[in-house]
N, C-alpha and C positions, 0 to 999 in steps of 0.2 A: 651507758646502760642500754640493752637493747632493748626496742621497743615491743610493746603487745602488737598482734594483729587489729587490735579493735583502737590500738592508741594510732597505729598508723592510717586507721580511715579515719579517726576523727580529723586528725593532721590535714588528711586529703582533700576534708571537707570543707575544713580550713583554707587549706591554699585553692580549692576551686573558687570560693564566696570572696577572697580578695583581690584575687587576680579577675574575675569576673566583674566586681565593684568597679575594678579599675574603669574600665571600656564601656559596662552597660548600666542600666538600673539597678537597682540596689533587689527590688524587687525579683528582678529575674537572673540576678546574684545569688539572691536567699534562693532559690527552685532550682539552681544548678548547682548550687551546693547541697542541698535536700537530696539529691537524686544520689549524693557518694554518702553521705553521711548515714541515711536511712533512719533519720531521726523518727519515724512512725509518727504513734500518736501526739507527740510535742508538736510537729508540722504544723503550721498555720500560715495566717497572711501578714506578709512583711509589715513591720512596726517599724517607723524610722523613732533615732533618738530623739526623746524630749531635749528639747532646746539647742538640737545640733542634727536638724535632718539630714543633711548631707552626708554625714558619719557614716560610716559601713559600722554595723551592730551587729553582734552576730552571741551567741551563747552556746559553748559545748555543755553537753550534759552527760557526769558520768555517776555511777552511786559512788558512796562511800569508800575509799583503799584504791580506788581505779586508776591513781596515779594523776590528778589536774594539776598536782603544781609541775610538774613534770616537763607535760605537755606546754602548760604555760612559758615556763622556758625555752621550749621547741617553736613555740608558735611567734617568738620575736622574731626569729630568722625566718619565717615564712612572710610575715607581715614588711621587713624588709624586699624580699626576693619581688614581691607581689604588685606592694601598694605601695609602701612609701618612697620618697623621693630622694632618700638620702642614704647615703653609704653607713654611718652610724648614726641610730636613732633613736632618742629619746624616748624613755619608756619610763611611766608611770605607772607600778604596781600597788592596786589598792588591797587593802584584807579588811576582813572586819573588828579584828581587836589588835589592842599590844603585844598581845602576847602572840599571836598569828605572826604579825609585824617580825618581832624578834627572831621570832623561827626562821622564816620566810628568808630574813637579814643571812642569819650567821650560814643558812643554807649556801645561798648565793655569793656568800664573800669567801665559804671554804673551799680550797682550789679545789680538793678530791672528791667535793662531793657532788650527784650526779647532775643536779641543777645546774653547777658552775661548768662543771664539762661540759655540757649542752650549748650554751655560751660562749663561750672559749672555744668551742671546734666551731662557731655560725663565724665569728667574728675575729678567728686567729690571735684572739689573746688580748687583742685591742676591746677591756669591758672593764668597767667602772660602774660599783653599787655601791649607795649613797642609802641612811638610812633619814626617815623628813627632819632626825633633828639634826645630821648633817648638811643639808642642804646651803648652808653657808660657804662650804667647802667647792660648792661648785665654781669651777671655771671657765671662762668662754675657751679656752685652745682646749684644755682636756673634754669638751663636750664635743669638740670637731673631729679631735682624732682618735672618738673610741666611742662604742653604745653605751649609753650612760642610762643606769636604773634606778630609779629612784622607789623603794618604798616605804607606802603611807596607809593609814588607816582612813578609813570611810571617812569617818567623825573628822579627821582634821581640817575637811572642805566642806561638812555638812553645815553648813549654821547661816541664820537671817540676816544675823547681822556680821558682816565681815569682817568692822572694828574688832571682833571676838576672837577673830582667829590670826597666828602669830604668818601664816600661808601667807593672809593679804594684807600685811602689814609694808609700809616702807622699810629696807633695810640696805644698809649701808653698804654691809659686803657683798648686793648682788648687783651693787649699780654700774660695774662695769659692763655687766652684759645688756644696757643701754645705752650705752656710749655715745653710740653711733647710730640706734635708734630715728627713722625717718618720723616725720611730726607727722604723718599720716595712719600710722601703722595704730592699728585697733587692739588697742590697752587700756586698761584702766587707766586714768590721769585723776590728780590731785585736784579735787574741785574750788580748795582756797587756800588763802597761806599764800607767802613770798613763790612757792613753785607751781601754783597753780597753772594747770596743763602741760604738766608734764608729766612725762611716766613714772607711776610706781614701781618703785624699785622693791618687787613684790616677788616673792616666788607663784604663787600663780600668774602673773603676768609672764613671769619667766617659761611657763608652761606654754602658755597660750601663744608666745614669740617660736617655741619648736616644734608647736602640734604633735604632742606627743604621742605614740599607742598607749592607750590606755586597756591594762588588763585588772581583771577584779576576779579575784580568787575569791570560792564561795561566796559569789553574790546569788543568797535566794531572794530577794528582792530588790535587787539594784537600783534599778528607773524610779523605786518609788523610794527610795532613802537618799539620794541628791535628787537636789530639784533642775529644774530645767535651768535656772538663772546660774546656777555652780556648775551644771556642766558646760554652760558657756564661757562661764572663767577660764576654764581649763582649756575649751576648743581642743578637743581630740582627734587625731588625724583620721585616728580608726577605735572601735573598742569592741573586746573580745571579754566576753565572761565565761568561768567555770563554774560547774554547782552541779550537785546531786539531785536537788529541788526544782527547776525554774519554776516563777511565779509568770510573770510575764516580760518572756524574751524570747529571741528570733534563735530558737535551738535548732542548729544544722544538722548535729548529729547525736546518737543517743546509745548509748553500750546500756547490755543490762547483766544484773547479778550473775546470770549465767556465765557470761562471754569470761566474766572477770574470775570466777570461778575454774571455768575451761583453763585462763590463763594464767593459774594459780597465783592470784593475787590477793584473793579473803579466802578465809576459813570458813567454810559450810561443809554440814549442817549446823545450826545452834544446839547444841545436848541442853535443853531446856529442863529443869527441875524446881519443882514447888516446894515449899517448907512451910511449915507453919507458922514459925516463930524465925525472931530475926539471929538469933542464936544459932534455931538451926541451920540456916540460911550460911551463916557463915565458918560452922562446922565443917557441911559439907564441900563449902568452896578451898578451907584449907584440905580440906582431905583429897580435892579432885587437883588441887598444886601440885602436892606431893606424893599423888600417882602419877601426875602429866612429867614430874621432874624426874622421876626414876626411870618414865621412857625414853626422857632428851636423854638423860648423862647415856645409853647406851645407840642413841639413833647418832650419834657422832658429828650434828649441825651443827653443834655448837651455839644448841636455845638454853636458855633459863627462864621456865615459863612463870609468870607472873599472874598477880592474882587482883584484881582492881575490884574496891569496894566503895556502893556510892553511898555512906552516909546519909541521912535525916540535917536537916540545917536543924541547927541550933533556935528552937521555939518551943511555946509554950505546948506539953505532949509529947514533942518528939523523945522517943525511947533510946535508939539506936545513933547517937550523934558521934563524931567524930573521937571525943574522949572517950567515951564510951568503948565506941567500935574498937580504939585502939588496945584499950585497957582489957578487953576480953581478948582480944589475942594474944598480948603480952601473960594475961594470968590463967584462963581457962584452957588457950591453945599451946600454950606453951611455946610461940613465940620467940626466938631474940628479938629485943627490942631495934640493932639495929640492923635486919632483914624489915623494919618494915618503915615508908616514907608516909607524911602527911604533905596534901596537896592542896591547900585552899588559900581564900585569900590572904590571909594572915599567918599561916604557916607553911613555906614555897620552900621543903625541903628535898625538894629533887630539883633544884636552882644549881645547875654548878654538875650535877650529877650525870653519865654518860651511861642510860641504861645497858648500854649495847657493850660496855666495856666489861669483857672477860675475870676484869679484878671487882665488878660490881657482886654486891652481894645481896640489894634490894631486892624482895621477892613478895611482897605486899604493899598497895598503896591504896592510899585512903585517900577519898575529897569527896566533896560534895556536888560543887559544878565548877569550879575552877580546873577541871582540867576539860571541860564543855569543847574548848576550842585549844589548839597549837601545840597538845603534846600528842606525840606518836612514837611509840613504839611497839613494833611487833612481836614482841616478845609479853605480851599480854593476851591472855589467853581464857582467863576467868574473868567473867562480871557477874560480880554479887552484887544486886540491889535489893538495897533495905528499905529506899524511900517504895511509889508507885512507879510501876511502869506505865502509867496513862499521865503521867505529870508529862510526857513528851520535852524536846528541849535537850537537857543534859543527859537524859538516857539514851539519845539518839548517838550523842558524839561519843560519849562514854562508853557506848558498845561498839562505834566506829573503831574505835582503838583496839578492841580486843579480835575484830573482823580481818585485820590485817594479816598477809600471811609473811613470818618471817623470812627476806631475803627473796620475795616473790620466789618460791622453789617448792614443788612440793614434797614431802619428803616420804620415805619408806613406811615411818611410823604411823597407820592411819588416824592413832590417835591426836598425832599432833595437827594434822588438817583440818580441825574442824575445832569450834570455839565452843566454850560451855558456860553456861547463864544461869544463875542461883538467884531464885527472888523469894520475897517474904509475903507473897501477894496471898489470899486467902483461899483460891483451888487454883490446879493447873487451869482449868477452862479461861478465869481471869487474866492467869500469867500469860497463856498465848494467844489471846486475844491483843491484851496490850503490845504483847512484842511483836505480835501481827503490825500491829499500827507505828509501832515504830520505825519498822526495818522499810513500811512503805515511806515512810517517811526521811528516811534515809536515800530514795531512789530506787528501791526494788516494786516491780509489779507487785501485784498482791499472789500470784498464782505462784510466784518465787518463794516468796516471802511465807506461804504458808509452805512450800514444802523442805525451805530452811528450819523447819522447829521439828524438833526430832525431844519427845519428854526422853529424860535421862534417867537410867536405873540406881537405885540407892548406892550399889557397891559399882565402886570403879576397877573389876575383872572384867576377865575373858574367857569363860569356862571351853575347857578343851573338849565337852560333851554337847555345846550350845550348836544347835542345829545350824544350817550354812544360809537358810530360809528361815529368818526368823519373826515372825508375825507380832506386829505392833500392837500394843493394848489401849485401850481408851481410858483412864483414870475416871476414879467417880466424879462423878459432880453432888456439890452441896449445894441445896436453896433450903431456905426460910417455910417455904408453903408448897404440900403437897399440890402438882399441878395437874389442872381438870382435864380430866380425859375422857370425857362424855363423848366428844367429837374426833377422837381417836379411832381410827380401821385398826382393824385385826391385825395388820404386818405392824404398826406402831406399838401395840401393846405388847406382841408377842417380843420384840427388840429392846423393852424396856425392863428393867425392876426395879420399883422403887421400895425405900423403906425408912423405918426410922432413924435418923443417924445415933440416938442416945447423947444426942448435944441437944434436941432440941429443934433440930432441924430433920429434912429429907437428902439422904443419898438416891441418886440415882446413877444406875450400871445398867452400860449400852451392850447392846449382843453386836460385839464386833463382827458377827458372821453373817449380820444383815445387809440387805441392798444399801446399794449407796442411797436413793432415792428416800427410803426409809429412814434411814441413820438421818440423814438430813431435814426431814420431815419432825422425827423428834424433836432435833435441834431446833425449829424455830420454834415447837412447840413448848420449851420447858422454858423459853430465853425470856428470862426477866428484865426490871430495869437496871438491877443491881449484878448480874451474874449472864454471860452468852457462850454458851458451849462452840457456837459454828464455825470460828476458826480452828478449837482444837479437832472438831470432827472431820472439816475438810484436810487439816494436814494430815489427819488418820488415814483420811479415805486416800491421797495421795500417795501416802507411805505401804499402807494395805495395797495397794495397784504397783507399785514398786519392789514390792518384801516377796511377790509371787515368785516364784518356779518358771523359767519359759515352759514346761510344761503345762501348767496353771494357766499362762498365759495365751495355751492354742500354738504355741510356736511348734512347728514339726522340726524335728533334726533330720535334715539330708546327706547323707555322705554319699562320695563318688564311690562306683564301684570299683577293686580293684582287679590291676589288670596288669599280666605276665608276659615278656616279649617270649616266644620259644617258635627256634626255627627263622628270624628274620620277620615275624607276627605278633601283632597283641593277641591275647588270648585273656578271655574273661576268668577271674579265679571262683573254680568252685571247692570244696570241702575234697574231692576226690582228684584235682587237680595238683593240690599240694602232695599226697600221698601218690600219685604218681612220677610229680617231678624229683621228689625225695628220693625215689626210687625201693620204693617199700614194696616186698613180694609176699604174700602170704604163704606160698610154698615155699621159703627159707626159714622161715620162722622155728624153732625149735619147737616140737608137739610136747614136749615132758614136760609137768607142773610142780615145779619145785616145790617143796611143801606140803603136797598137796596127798590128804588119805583119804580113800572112799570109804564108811564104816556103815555097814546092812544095817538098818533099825528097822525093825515093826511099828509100822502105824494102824494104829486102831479108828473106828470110825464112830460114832455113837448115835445111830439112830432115833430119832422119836417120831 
């Protein structure tokens, strides 16, 4: 797979910070890898690892869909070229769940898929992945003669007490790769018993005997979910994290929603739509499926757009749960029952299932937060959520999934570029507010991320009359209590109308044709504890500054003048220049006017 532009400088910034570690300080590692990576605002002062200062630490940071596990496979051949000392290297991939794990796994063991290519072209073939409940399976010759990867979840080295975990246990089958063991060599040893002081024959000791790289796929808090004492178990030769998030790590380099955008790898904008009930909500998310699938079947990519719904968990209130959800699509949407998957913990019926397979027929799936983490596929396009979008967490990863863009490729269809999000939230102002905070939370800036939300129109045409500039509208806003505007200027008031909504409440409707300054002034002014318009206003005002005319905009249109060679000369073109080179005479021209009859009339004129 060929790489992005922004994947190859993170790469770059990579191989600067370890080839650099090699020779100098780590410190001025980090600041020569800074300078390629252009990690901005993430830039700070080197952090060595808790409990392994000598470590090169380093953290790429990309948002969401940007492709880390990717890189992560690219970045074992640089970490070899670089830093380590050894022809095949031992490599420890941590993730944060099972289910990541799993992916992560069958990614890496399948020969064609791009992860394992990546691999196989660093290391000619000579590569072995191990998942930690194989770990048995390891052998001292096949770790000499091939990079050997092993991965593990966070949690399998996270804990106090070590007895607990099966990592640092004695075991049998790994005791040949102590063999030969020198009595000096810094391992854990058995502190009683018949073998007292001698080595555990432990898979983390086994770690600790290869120094392995260690990479951590989505670590947004890494350093502070193993402790200092477990990353000494492990002694890491080198450790490289990925993550959308960083909390606090040594980020070299930093891509943002744009680049990845540019590089058609997410779908933006969001077509953001409010509903008021959770019915409607997912109404309109079947109706915007099965307009987005009558685009595919004729855009010829060969998508099957998908429709992902995040359920209410199962408590005491919740409306919208899972059976629920399902059973309204099956009876009020008319539905086949099996077009549509449930995804949670106790029902994992897309286990087994190949969405990307052409004989697949799934085109709805339903969870709650179990699919939070390690399912991806592109071919997801709709997020309906029926919980909050401020519960943050699973709405993050849940919309990651539908952000991706199929086959990184953009396609003819405009429709199909761009993602669409159905929520149940109580006005649009709340829906894009929260998904404001989401998508920051996903790793977009905020000035991105508000001009990713794009409100969507009830019907999903495209009228052949619809002007080419079409100007964005600002949705009402609903509050509880009319708000005081005693202290409101003349431009606020005149930008405003409020009135009674006949629920009980106040609408209020913004004059889109006001100053930005104004619009904005509103907004802090109406913003409650319960309700804040300012994200939907600023991605108006973005989209309003975007939806102009270059005319609107002040842009002049320049063309060159043109210009006629005649004679071995340019000669400038005028209106009469044409009509001479034509060779047009006026005196040829026939004087008779076909048609044509002069008839005398009297005109009268009428005085007063």
């Amino acid at each position: 797979m060929e790489l992005k532009d922004y994947q190859r400088r993170a790469l770059d910034a990579l191989r600067t910070f370890l080839d650099q570690a090699s020779i100098r300080s780590h410190e001025q590692a980090y600041a020569a890898a800074c300078s390629v990576g252009e990690p901005g605002a993430y830039g700070a002062a080197y952090r060595p690892l808790a409990g392994s200062p000598d470590t090169p630490y380093c953290c790429l940071r990309l948002p969401t869909g940007g492709g880390k596990t990717l890189l992560a496979a690219h970045a074992i051949e640089i970490a070899r070229d670089t830093y380590l000392a050894r022809r095949y290297p031992v490599v420890l991939w941590l993730v944060t769940s099972s289910t990541i794990a799993d992916q992560t796994l069958g990614a890496l063991k399948k020969p064609t898929h791009p992860y394992r290519q990546a691999l196989e072209g660093a290391f000619g073939g000579a590569v072995r992945v191990y998942g930690i409940d194989e770990r048995r399976q390891l052998r001292a010759q096949d770790m000499a003669d091939a990079a050997t990867v092993i991965v593990a979840t966070v949690q399998s080295f996270r804990v106090n007490n070590v007895a607990d975990r099966n990592v640092y246990k004695d075991d049998e089958e790994l005791e040949p790769h102590f063999a030969t063991l020198p009595v000096d060599a810094d391992v854990a040893r058995h502190e009683d018993g018949p073998r007292k002081g001698k080595a555990i024959a432990s898979f983390a000791n086994l770690m600790k005997l290869h120094r392995p790289l260690v990479i951590v796929d989505e670590a947004h808090n890494f350093t502070s979910t193993l402790s200092a004492e477990t990353i000494q178990r492990i002694a890491p030769a080198a450790l490289v994290e990925f993550t959308a998030t960083p909390v606090r790590s040594n980020v070299i380099v930093s891509a943002t929603a744009a680049e990845l955008k540019a590089a058609d790898m997410i779908k933006l904008p969001i077509h953001l739509s409010q509903h008021g009930s959770w019915q409607g909500a997912i109404a309109h998310a079947v109706d915007n499926r099965a307009w987005l699938d009558g685009i595919a079947a004729k855009d010829g990519g060969g998508i099957r757009p998908i429709a992902l719904y995040q359920a209410q968990p199962a408590r005491e209130g919740a409306e919208a749960t899972v059976e629920v959800v399902k059973r309204h699509l099956v009876d009020d949407c008319r539905i086949p029952e099996d077009r549509i998957a449930v995804a949670t913990g106790s029902q994992r019926e897309l286990d087994g299932i190949d969405l990307f397979d052409p004989a697949c027929i799934i085109e709805h799936v339903i969870t709650v937060d179990a699919l939070k983490e390690g399912w991806d596929c592109s071919f997801a396009y709709v997020f309906c959520s029926l919980a909050s979008l401020r519960s943050g967490g699973a709405v993050e990863q849940l919309l990651g999934r539908v952000l991706r863009m199929p086959f990184a490729t953009r396609r003819s269809s405009e429709e199909l570029n761009r993602a669409y999000a159905h929520v149940s939230e109580r006005n649009f102002f709340e829906a894009a507010e929260g998904l404001k905070d989401r998508l920051t939370e996903m790793g977009f800036d905020e000035r991105t991320a508000l001009e990713a939300i794009v409100e969507h129109p009830e019907a999903f045409e495209w009228r052949e009359d619809q002007p080419l500039f079409t100007q964005p509208e600002l949705p009402v806003l609903r509050v509880q209590e009319r708000p005081d505007q005693s202290g409101w200027t003349p431009e606020m008031v005149a930008a405003t109308r409020i009135a009674d909504d006949g629920a009980g409440g106040v609408a209020i409707t913004f004059d889109t044709a006001a100053p930005d300054a104004v619009l904005r002034e509103v907004a802090a002014a109406v913003t409650t504890a319960t309700t804040s318009p300012t994200a939907a206003v600023e991605a108006f005002l973005i989209q309003r500054a975007a939806s102009l005319s270059p005319a609107q905009q002040g842009e002049v249109l320049t063309l060159p003048r043109l210009a006629i060679e005649r004679d071995g000369q340019l000669e400038i073109v005028f209106p009469e220049t044409l009509v001479d080179v034509g060779g047009w005479n006026l005196l040829e021209v026939d004087t008779s006017l076909l048609g044509f009859a002069l008839t005398d009339r009297l005109t009268r004129s009428r005085w007063t």
